[in-house]
C-alpha positions in Angstrom: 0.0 0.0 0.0 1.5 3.2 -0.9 2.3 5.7 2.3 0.2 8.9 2.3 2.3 11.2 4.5 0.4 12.3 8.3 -1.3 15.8 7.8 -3.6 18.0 10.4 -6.4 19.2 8.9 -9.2 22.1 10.2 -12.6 21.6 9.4 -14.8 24.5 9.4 -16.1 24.0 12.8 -12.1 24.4 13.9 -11.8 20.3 14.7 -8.6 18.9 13.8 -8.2 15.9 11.8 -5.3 14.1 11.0 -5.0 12.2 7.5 -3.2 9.4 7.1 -2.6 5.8 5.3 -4.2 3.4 7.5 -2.3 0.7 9.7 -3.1 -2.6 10.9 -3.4 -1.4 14.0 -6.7 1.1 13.1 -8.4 -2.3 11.8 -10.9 -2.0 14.5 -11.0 1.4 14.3 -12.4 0.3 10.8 -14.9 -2.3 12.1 -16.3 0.6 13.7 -16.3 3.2 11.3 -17.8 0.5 9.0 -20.7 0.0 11.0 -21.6 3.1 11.8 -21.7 4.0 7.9 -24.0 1.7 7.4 -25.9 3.5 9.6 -26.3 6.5 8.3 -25.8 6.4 5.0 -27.2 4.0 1.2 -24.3 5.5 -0.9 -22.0 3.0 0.2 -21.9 -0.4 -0.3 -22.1 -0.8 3.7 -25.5 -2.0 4.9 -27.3 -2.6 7.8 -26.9 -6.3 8.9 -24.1 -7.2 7.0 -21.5 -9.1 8.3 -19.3 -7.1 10.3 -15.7 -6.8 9.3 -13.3 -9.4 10.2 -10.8 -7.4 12.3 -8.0 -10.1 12.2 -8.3 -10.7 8.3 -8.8 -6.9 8.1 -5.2 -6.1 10.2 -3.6 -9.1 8.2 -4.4 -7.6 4.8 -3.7 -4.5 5.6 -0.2 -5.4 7.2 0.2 -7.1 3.7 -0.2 -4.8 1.4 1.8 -2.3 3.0 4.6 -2.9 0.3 1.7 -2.8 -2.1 2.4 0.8 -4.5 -0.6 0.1 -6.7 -3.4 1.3 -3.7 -3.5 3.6 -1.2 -5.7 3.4 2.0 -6.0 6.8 3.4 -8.2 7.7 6.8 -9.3 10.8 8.7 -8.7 10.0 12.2 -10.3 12.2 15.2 -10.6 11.8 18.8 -8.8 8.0 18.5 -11.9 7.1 15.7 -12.1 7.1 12.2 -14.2 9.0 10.9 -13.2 9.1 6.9 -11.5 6.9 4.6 -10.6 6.7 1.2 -9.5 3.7 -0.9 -7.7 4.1 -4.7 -6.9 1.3 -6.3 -5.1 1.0 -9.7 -7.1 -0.7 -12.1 -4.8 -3.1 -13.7 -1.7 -1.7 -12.7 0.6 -4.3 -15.0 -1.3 -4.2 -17.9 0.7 -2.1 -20.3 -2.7 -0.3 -22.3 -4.5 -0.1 -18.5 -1.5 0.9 -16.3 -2.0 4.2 -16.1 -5.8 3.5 -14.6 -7.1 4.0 -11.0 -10.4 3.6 -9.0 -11.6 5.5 -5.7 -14.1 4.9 -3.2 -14.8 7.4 -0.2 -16.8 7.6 2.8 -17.3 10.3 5.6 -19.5 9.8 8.7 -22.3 12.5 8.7 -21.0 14.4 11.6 -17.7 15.7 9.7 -20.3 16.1 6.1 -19.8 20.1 5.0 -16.6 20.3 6.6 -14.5 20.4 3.7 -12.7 17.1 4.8 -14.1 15.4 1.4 -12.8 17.7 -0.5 -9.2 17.7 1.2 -9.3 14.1 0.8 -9.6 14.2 -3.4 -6.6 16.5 -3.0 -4.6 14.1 -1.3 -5.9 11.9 -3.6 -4.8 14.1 -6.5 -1.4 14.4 -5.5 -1.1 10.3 -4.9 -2.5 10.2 -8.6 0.8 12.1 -9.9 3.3 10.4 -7.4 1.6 6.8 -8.7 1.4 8.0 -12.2 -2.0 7.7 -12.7 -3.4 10.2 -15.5 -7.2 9.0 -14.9 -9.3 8.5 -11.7 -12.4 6.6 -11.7 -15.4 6.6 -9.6 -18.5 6.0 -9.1 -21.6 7.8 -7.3 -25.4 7.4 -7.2 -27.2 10.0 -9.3 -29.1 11.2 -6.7 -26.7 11.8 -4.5 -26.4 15.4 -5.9 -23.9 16.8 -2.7 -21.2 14.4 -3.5 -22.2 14.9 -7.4 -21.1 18.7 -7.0 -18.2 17.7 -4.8 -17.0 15.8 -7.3 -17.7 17.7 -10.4 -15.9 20.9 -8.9 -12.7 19.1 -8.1 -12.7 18.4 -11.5 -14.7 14.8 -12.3 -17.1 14.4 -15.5 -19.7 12.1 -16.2 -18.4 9.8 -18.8 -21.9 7.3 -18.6 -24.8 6.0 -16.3 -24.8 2.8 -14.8 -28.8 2.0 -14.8 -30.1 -0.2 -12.1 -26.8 -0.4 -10.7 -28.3 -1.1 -6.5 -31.4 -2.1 -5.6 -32.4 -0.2 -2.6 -35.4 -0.7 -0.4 -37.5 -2.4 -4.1 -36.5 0.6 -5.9 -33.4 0.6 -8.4 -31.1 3.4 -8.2 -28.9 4.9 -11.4 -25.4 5.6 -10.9 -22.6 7.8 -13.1 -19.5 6.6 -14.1 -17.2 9.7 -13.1 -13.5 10.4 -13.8 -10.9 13.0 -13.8 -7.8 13.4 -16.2 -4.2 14.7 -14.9 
């Protein structure tokens, strides 16, 4: 996993966050955060009732793929809890036409939402895409879910297509784009 570098970060209501690549050691800390997405949030593909996270096989991978330059694991940290993370993976990173590929996922709990911590996050992102020589970022993000639409579109992500039906939700299928970003 690549290293993202520690940083403090003020959100708008003056807490301080600290970003980082996870560690096995924050695997619970994950198992927690994990739950409590699920919780408050359908845009993720965290439900309620689903199998919690397997700390040990969590903290094992993780401890694994720490020599692992092709993904980065980054979380927000605050009061000794995760409360954001962000996984990028490169697509097929030995592929010689695909190399240059990545996806990202990212999740916030609700109490650090209009903080400005998402947005920091796709910066950090951002500068991890140029380091890991990535010249597109993929995503993608329910079509309703017009606050991390805008998020996305001003840091610089277009809709490329629509996934139709993509989740069913509560009998009702949901439509997602198919975002990305060029560097």
């Amino acid at each position: 996993m690549a290293k993202v570098s520690s940083t403090n970060f003020q959100c708008k209501n003056d807490r301080r966050v600290e970003i980082r690549s996870v560690e096995a050691q924050d695997a619970i800390l994950f198992s927690e955060f994990q739950d409590r997405i699920a919780s408050e949030t359908q845009n993720t593909l965290r439900y309620i009732g689903q199998p919690p996270v397997d700390i040990e096989k969590t903290r094992i991978n993780w401890d694994e793929t720490l020599a692992n330059k092709n993904q980065a694991k980054i979380g927000v940290f605050f009061d000794n809890k995760l409360v954001g993370y962000l996984l990028c993976n490169k697509t097929f990173p030995d592929h010689p036409w695909m190399k240059h590929l990545a996806y990202f996922a990212m999740m916030i709990i609700q109490d650090f939402w209009g903080q400005g911590l998402a947005q920091k996050l796709l910066q950090v992102l951002d500068e991890y895409a140029v380091s890991a020589g990535i010249t597109k970022m993929e995503a993608t993000v329910r079509c309703e879910n017009e606050r991390a639409f805008k998020l996305y579109e001003k840091a610089g992500y277009n809709v490329e297509g629509t996934r139709k039906n993509a989740a069913l939700i509560s009998g009702k299928y949901k439509d997602e784009f198919f975002i990305a970003k060029f560097y």
